[in-house]
C-alpha positions in Angstrom: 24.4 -5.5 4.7 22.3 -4.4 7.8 18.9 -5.4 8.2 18.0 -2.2 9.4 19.6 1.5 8.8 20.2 3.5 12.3 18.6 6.7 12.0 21.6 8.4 14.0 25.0 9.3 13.2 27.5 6.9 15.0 29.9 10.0 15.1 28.2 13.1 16.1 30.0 16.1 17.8 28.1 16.9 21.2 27.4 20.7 22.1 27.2 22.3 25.5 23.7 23.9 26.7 25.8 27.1 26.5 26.8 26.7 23.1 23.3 26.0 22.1 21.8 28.7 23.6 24.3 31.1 22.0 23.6 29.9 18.7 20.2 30.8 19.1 21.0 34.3 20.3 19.4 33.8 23.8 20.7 34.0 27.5 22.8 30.8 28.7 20.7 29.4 31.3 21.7 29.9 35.0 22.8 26.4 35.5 23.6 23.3 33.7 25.3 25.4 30.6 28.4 22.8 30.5 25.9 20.2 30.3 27.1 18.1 27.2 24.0 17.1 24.4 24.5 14.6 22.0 21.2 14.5 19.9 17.9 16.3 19.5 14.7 15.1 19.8 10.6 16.6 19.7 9.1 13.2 20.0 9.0 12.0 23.8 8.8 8.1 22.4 12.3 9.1 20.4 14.6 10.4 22.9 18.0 8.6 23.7 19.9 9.4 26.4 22.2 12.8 26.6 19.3 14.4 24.1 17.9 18.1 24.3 14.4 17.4 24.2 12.2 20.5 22.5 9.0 21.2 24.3 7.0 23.6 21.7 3.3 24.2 21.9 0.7 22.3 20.5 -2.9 22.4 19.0 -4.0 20.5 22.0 -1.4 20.1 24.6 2.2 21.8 25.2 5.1 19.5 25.3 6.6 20.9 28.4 3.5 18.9 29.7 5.9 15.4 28.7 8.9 16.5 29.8 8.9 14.1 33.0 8.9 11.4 30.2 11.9 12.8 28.3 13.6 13.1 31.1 13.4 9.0 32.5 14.3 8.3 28.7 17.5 10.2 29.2 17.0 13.6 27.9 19.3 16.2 29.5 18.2 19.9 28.9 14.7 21.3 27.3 14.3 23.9 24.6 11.0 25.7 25.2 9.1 29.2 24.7 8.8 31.2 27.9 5.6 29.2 29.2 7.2 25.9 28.8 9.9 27.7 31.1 7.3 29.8 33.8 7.7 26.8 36.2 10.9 25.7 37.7 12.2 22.7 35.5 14.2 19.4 36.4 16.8 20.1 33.1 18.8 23.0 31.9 16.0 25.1 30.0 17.1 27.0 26.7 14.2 29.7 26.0 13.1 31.7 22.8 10.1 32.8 21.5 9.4 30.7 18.8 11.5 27.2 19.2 9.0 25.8 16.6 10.7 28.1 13.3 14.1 27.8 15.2 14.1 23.9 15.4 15.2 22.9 12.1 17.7 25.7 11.6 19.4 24.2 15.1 18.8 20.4 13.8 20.8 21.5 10.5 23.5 23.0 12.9 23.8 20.7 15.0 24.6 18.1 12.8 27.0 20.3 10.8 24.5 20.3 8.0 25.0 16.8 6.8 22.7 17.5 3.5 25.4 19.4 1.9 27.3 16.3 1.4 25.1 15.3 -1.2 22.3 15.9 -3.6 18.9 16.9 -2.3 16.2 16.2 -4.4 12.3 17.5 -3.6 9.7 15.8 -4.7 5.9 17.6 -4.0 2.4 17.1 -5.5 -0.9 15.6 -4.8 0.2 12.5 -6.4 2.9 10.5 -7.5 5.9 11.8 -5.0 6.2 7.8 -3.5 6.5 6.9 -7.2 8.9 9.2 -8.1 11.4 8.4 -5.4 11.5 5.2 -6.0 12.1 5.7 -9.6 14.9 8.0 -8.4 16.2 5.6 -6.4 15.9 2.7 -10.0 17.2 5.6 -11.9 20.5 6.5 -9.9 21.5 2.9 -8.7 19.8 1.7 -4.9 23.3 1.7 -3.2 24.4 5.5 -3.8 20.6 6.6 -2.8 18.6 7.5 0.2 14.8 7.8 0.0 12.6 9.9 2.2 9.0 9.2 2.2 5.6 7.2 3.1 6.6 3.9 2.8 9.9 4.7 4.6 13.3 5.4 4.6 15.9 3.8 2.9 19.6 4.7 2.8 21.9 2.6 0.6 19.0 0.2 -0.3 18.8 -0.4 3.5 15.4 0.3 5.3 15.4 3.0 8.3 12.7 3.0 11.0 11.3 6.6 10.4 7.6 7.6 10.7 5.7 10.5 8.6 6.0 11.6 4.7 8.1 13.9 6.2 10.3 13.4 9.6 10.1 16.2 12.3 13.3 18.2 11.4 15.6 17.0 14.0 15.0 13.1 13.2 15.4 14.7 9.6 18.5 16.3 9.9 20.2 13.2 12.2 18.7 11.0 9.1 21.2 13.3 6.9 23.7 12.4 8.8 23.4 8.9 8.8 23.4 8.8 4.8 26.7 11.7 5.1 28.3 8.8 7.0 27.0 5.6 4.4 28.1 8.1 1.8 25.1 8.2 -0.7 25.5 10.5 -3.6 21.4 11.6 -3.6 18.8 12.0 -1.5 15.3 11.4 -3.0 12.6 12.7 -0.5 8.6 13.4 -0.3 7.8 16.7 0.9 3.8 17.3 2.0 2.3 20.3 2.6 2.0 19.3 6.3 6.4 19.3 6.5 6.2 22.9 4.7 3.7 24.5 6.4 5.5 23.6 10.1 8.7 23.7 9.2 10.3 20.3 8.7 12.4 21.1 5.9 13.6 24.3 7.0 17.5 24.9 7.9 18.7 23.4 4.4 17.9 24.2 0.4 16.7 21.5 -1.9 19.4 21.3 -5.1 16.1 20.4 -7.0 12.9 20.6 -6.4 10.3 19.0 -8.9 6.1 20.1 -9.0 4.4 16.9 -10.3 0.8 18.2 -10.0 -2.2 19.3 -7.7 -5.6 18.3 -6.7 -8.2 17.9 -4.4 -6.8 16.7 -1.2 -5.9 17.7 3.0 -8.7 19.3 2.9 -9.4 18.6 6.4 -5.9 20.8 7.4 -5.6 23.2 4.7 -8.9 25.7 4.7 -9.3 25.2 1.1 -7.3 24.0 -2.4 -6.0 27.6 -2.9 -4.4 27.8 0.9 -2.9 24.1 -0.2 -1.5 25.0 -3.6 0.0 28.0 -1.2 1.5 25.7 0.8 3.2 23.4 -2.2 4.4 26.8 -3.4 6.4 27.2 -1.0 9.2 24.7 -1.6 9.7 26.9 -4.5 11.9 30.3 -3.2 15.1 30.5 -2.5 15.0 29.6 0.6 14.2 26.6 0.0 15.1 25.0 -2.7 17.9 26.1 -5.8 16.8 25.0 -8.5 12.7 23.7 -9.7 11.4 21.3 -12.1 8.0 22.3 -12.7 4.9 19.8 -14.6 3.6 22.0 -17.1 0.9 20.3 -18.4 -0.9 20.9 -14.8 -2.5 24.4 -14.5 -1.1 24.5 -10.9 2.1 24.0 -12.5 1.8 26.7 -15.1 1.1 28.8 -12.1 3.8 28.4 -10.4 6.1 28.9 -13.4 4.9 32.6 -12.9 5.4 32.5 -9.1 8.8 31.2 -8.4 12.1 33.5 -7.8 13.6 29.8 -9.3 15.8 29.1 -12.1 12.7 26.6 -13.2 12.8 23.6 -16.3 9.7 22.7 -17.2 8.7 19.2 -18.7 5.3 17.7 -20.0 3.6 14.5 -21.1 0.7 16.0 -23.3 2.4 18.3 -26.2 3.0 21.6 -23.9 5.6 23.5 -24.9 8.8 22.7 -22.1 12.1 21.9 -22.1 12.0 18.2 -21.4 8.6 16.1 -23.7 7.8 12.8 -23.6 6.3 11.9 -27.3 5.1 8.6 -29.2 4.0 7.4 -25.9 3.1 4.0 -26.2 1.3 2.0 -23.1 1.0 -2.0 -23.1 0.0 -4.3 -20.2 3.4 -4.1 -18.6 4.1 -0.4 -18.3 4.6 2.5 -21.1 7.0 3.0 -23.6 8.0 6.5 -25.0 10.7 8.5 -26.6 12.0 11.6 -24.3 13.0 14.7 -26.7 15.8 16.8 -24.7 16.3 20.7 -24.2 19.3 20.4 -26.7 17.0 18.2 -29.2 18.3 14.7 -28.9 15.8 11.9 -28.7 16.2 9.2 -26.1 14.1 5.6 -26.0 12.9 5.0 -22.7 10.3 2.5 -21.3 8.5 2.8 -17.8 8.2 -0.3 -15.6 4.6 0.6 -14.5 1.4 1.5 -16.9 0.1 4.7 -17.0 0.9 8.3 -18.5 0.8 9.8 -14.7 4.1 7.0 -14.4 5.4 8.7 -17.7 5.2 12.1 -16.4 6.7 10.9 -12.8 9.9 9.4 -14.5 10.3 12.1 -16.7 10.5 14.6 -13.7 13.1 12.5 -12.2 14.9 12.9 -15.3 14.7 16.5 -15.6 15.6 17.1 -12.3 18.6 14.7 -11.9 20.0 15.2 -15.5 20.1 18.9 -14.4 22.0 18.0 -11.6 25.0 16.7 -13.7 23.5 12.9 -14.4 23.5 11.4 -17.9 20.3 11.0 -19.3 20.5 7.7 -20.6 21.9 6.4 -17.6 18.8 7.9 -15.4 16.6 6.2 -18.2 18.2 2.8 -18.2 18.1 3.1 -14.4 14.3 3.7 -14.8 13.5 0.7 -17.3 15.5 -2.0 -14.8 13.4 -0.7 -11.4 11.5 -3.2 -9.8 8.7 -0.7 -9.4 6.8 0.6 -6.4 5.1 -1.1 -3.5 1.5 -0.5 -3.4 1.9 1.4 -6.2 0.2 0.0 -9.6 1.8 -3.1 -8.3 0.6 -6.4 -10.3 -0.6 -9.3 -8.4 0.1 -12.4 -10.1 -0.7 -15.7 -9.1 -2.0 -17.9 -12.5 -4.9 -16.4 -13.0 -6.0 -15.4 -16.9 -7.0 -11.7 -15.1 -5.1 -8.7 -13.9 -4.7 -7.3 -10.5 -3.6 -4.3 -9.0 -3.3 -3.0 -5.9 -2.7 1.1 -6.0 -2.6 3.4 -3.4 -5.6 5.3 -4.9 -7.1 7.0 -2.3 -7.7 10.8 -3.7 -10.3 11.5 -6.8 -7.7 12.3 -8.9 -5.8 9.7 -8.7 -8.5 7.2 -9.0 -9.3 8.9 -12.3 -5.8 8.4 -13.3 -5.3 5.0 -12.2 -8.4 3.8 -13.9 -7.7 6.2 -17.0 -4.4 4.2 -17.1 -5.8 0.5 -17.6 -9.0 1.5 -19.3 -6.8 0.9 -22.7 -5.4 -2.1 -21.6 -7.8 -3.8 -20.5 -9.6 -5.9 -23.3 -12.4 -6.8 -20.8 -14.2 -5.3 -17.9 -12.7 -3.0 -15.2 -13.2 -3.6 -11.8 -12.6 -1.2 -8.7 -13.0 -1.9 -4.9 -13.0 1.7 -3.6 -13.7 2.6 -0.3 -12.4 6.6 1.9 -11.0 6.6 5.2 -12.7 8.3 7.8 -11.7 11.5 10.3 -10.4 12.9 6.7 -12.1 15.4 4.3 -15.6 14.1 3.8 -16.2 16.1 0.3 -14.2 14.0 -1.3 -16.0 11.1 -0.6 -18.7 11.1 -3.5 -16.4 12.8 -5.5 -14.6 9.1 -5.1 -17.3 7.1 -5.6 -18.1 9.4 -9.3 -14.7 9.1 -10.4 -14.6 5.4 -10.5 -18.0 4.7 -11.9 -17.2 7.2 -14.6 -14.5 4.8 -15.5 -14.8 1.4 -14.0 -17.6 -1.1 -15.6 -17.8 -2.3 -11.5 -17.7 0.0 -8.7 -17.6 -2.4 -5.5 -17.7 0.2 -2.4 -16.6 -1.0 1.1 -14.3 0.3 3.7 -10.9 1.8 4.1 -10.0 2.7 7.4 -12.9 4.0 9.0 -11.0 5.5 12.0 -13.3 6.5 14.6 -16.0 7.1 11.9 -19.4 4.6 11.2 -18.1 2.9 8.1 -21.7 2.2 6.9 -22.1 6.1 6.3 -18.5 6.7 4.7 -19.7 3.6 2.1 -22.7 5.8 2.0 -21.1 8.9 0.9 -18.9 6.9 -2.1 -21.8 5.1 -2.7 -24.3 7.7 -3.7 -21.3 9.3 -6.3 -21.0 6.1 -7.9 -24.3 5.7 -8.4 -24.1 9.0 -10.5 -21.4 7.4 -13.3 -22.3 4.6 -16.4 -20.7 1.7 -14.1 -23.0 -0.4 -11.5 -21.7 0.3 -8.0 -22.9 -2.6 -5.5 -21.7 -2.2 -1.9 -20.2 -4.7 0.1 -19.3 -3.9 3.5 -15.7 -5.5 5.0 -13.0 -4.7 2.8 -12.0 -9.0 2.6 -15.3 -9.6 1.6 -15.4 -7.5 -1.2 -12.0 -8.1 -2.5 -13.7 -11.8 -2.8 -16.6 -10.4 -4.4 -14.3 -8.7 -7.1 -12.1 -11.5 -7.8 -15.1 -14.5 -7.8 -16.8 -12.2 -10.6 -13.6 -11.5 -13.0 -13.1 -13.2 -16.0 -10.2 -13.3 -18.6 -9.6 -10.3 -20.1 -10.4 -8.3 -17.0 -8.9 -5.9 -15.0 -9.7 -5.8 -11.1 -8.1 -2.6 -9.2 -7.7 -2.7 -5.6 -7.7 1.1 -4.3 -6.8 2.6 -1.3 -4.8 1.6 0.5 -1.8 0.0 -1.3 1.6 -0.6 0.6 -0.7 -0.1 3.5 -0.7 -3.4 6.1 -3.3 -2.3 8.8 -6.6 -1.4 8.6 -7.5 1.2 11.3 -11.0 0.8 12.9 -12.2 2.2 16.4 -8.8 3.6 17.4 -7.0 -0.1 16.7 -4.7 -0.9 13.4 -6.2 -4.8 12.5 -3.4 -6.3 9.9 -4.4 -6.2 7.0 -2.6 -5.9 3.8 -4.8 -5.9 0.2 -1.6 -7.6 -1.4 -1.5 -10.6 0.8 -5.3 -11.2 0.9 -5.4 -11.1 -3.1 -2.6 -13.6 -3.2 -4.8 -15.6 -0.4 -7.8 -15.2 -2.4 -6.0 -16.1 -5.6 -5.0 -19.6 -4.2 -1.4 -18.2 -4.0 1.0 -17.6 -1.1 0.9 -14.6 1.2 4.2 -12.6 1.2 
C-alpha cells in the first residue's frame, strides 16, 4: 500500500486549447489553440507542467497578477475574464465572463466526470460532518471508500495531500479521478458553506445529501445565521444533489424539509416523528448504545464507538443515507460498531491514569454544549474544560463560548487557541467574562501547555478533563507562524506517557 495517495489521475485524456474553449462556448484564441493540456489548476503553488492555469478575480488581488508563477511551474494556457486578458499574455488565453461559475462544470468535463463511477455522499452542518465521514468510511469498509474533508483525504484507506474542507473544484474533480482509477465504491465528503457559496462542488450531483444540524458559526463570511443556513440550503436542489437525508430534530432541519425540491428521509435522535429513530439510547463511558427502528419497522441493535447522542444522531445519518443507497443496514451498523473512531474527535487519551481525557475539536458554542452535555452523565466526578477561540474569526461567539462551558463544566480553565494576528490576552478576555456568567469557576491561564497542566495536576479519579478546540489540530497559529503543537501529544507528555 502507498504511503501517500496521488491526487491526479495517472491516465487522464489531454484536451486542446481549442477544444476547451469550444466547450465553454467562447472564441478559440488566435494562437496556441493546438496547444495540448493535461490538468487544471487555480492554485499557483499546485500547478504541474502542461496545466491550464485559471486566473479569476479575487477579494484582494486577481490571479492573472500570478500568472508569471504558473507559467515557470509549467502551466501552458490561462483561462481568465476579459481583464485578466486586456494585456498581451505569455500563454494561450481562453476568455469568458465569469470563469469562476464555469470552473467546476469544465473540471467535471475534463476529467470525464469521474464522480459518476461511484457513490457520492454529502455531508453538511455546523457540526459533526468530520465525524460522520469517518463513520462512513467504518461503516462501508476503509478499502472501498474515499473521504473528503478537514483532516484530509483518504482514498482506499490511503492518505491524499489535499488542503481545505472542501478542495477548489479542479483539485476536486482530478481527486475523483484518482478514486475512479483505485476503484472505491463511495465517496464520503464534507461540504462547508464556503465550497457552496463559490462553487466547488458544482459540475456534479450528490446521490445523497445528509443535513446534520445548524448553529452559530462563519459568522465572519456569512452576514448573519439566516444568509448561512441559505447557504447550507443549497446543497439541497436538484442541481445538486438527488436525493437528501434531513436531521429532524433540528429546527433548521425541519426547515428545510419544507424547502427542498428533494426526494428527502428524515431521521431523529429525540422522538420526532421520521423515517429512520434511534430509541432506548443507552450512553456508557465508552460510547452509546441504541436500537435503530427502520422505515419498514424492523429494529436493529447498534452501538456507537464514541459517547454522546450528537455521535448517535451522526451514525444514524450515515445510515439513512447509505442504506438508501442500496447498503444493508446491519452491515452499515456493524461497520459503525468496529470503527476506530475519529481523530480529534471525542478521542480518549489514555495513559494509566484513574481519570478521563478528551481531546475534541470543540471550537463552536454549540458544540461545546454538546460535547460537555455528552460526558456530564458519565462522569461520576468533576468536569473539567480548557477552552480557549481563535482569533481573526467571529468575535460574538467568544463569550457565548466561555457561557456554554461554565454552564456545564464544574472548571472552566480559559487560555488560547490560535490567536492569529489577534492579542490573545483579549480573546481570553472575551471567553472569560461568559464563563464567569455560568455555575462553574472559570480561572484563566494564559499558554495553552500551561493550562493543559493546570487541568490535569488538579483532576482526580472519577473526573472528566475536556480539551477543546482544537483537536486533530498539530499547530498552533500565533503572529502569522503555525508553532507545533498538538493537544494529544502534550496530554500524553503531561500524563507521563509517550507522544505519538
Amino acid at each position: 500500500m502507498a504511503e501517500v495517495m496521488r491526487i491526479r489521475p495517472t491516465h487522464a485524456r489531454s484536451r486542446s486549447v481549442a477544444e476547451l474553449a469550444e466547450h465553454l462556448g467562447t472564441p478559440v484564441p488566435g494562437r496556441g489553440g493546438d496547444v495540448e493540456v493535461t490538468g487544471l489548476s487555480l492554485n499557483t503553488s499546485h500547478v504541474a507542467p502542461g496545466d491550464l492555469y485559471a486566473a479569476l478575480a479575487g477579494a484582494r488581488s486577481h490571479g492573472i497578477d500570478h500568472l508569471d508563477k504558473a507559467v515557470r511551474a509549467g502551466a501552458v494556457a490561462v483561462l481568465t475574464d476579459p481583464v485578466g486578458a486586456s494585456d498581451p499574455l505569455p500563454v494561450p488565453a481562453v476568455v469568458v465572463d465569469h470563469p469562476r461559475g464555469r470552473l467546476a462544470e469544465l473540471s467535471a468535463w475534463f476529467y470525464e466526470h469521474p464522480s459518476d463511477a461511484f457513490t457520492t455522499f454529502g455531508v453538511t452542518g455546523t457540526q459533526g460532518k468530520t465525524t460522520t465521514t469517518y463513520l462512513a468510511e467504518s461503516a462501508l469498509g476503509r478499502s472501498r471508500t474515499a473521504v473528503v474533508g478537514t483532516i484530509g483525504t483518504r482514498i482506499g484507506g490511503v492518505p491524499a495531500a489535499s488542503s481545505l474542507t472542501t478542495p477548489e473544484a479542479p483539485a476536486l474533480q482530478a481527486l475523483f479521478a484518482v478514486m475512479r482509477e483505485e476503484g472505491v465504491e463511495a465517496c464520503a465528503m464534507e461540504v462547508s458553506s464556503h465550497a457552496l457559496v463559490q462553487g466547488r462542488v458544482d459540475g456534479f450531483r450528490f446521490d445523497v445529501a445528509a443535513f446534520l444540524n445548524l448553529g452559530r458559526d462563519h459568522l465572519d463570511f456569512h452576514a448573519d445565521v439566516e444568509e448561512y443556513f441559505l447557504a447550507k440550503a443549497s446543497l439541497f436542489t436538484g442541481e445538486r444533489a438527488r436525493r437528501a437525508v434531513v436531521n429532524v430534530d433540528d429546527p433548521y432541519g425541519r426547515r428545510l424539509v419544507e424547502l427542498t425540491p428533494l426526494e428527502v428521509t428524515t431521521f431523529s435522535t429525540a422522538g420526532n416523528a421520521a423515517d429512520w429513530r434511534a430509541v432506548n439510547v443507552r450512553p456508557h463511558r465508552l460510547g452509546t448504545d441504541l436500537t435503530i427502528l427502520t422505515p419498514d419497522g424492523r429494529e436493529i441493535e447498534a452501538a456507537v464507538p464514541l459517547p454522546g447522542v450528537f455521535n448517535v444522531s451522526n451514525a444514524l445519518a450515515v445510515v439513512a443515507s447509505l442504506a438508501g443507497e442500496g447498503h444493508d443496514p446491519h452491515d452499515l451498523v456493524a461497520g459503525i460498531a468496529a470503527g476506530p473512531g475519529v481523530p480529534g474527535r471525542m478521542e480518549r487519551i489514555e495513559a494509566g491514569q484513574d481519570y478521563t481525557v478528551i481531546v475534541d475539536y470543540a471550537h463552536k458554542p454549540d458544540a461545546v454544549t454538546a460535547v460537555l452535555d455528552a460526558l456530564r452523565p458519565v462522569t461520576p466526578g468533576r468536569l473539567v474544560v480548557v477552552i480557549g477561540a481563535g482569533g481573526d474569526r467571529d468575535q460574538g461567539k467568544r463569550p457565548v463560548m466561555g457561557e456554554a462551558a461554565a454552564a456545564l463544566a464544574d472548571l472552566v480553565v480559559v487560555t488560547d487557541d490560535n490567536p492569529r494576528s489577534e492579542d490573545a490576552a483579549a480573546i481570553r478576555g472575551a471567553v472569560l467574562r461568559g464563563a464567569e456568567v455560568g455555575p462553574g469557576v472559570a480561572v484563566e491561564i494564559p499558554g495553552r501547555r500551561d493550562a493543559i497542566e493546570y487541568a490535569l495536576r488538579l483532576a482526580h479519579s472519577g473526573d472528566t478533563v475536556v480539551v477543546a478546540g482544537k483537536g486533530h489540530e498539530q499547530g498552533q497559529e500565533v503572529d502569522g507562524v503555525i508553532h507545533p503543537f498538538d493537544d494529544r501529544d502534550v496530554v500524553r507528555e503531561l500524563l507521563g506517557g509517550r507522544p505519538a
